[in-house]
N, C-alpha and C positions, 0 to 999 in steps of 0.2 A: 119695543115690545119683544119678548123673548117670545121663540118659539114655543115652548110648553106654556105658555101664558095664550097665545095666538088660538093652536089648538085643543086648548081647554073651556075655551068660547065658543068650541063646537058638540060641546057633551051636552044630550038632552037632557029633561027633569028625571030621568031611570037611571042619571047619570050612567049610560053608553054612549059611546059614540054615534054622530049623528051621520045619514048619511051623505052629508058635505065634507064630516072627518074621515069618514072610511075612503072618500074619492080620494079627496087630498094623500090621505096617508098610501094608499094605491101608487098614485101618482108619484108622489115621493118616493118610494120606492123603486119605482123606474127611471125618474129624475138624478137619484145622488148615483147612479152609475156614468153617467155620461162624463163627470170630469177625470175620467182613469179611476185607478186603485185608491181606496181609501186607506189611510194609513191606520196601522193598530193602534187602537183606543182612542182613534175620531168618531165620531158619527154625522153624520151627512146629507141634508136635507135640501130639493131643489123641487119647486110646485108652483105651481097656479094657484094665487090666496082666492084672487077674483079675477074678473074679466080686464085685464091689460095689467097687471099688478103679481111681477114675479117677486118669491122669496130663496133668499142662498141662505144657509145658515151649515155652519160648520163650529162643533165643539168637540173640546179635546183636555187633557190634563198635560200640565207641565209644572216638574217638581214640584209633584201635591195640587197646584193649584189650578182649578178650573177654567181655561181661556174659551171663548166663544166669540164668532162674529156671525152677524147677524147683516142682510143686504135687500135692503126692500128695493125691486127695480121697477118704477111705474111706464107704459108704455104710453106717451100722449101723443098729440097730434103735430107738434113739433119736435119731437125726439125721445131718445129713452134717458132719464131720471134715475141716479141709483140714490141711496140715502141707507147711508150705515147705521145702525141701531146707536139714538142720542146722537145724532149728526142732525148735516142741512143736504137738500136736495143737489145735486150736483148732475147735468147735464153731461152724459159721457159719450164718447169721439173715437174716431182713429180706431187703433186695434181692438180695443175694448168694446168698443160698438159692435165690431164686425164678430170676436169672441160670445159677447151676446146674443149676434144674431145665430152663429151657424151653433148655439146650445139651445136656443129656442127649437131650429128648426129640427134638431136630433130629439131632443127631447118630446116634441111633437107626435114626430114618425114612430116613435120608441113606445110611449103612452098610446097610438092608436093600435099598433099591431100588439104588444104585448095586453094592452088591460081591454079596448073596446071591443075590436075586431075577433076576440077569445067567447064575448058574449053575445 
């Protein structure tokens, strides 16, 4: 599921944004800062879809042609889960666990002082 597919399942019948899309898009926008600088002509999305269920999504253009990946990361009670868009679920380990964790935990601290803690 592409992202503009994802968040377009959050637009009411007045088709606006509903307010789960205005969180998320909030949210994302303090999200796609945590992995450093974005480069020009990516754009960079990192949120909470639901409760234990992270999305990365990053697209970009390369001569001419549109590349996009897509990272659904589920958090369960045995471990964390990623599954790349039209993949299978893969249990991820070692540094990538621990990259995980300390972007959950930034991403966290970043969303509550910049978007909650504001109202």
């Amino acid at each position: 599921m592409s992202l503009k597919t994802l968040l377009s399942q959050k637009i009411n019948k007045k088709n606006e944004p509903s307010k789960a899309a205005k969180i998320i898009n909030a949210e994302s926008e303090v999200g796609r800062t945590i992995f450093g600088p974005i480069p020009a002509g990516h754009q960079r999305e990192f949120f909470e879809h639901k409760k234990n269920v992270w999305i990365f999504h990053e697209s970009w253009y390369e001569l001419e042609a549109k590349k996009e990946t897509t990272i659904r990361y589920e958090v369960r009670q045995d471990g964390v889960y990623k599954k790349p868009l039209g993949g299978k679920y893969v249990k991820i380990k070692g540094d990538e666990l621990e990259n995980f964790r300390k972007a959950l935990h930034i991403y966290l601290k970043l969303v509550k002082e910049k978007i909650y803690e504001k109202h």
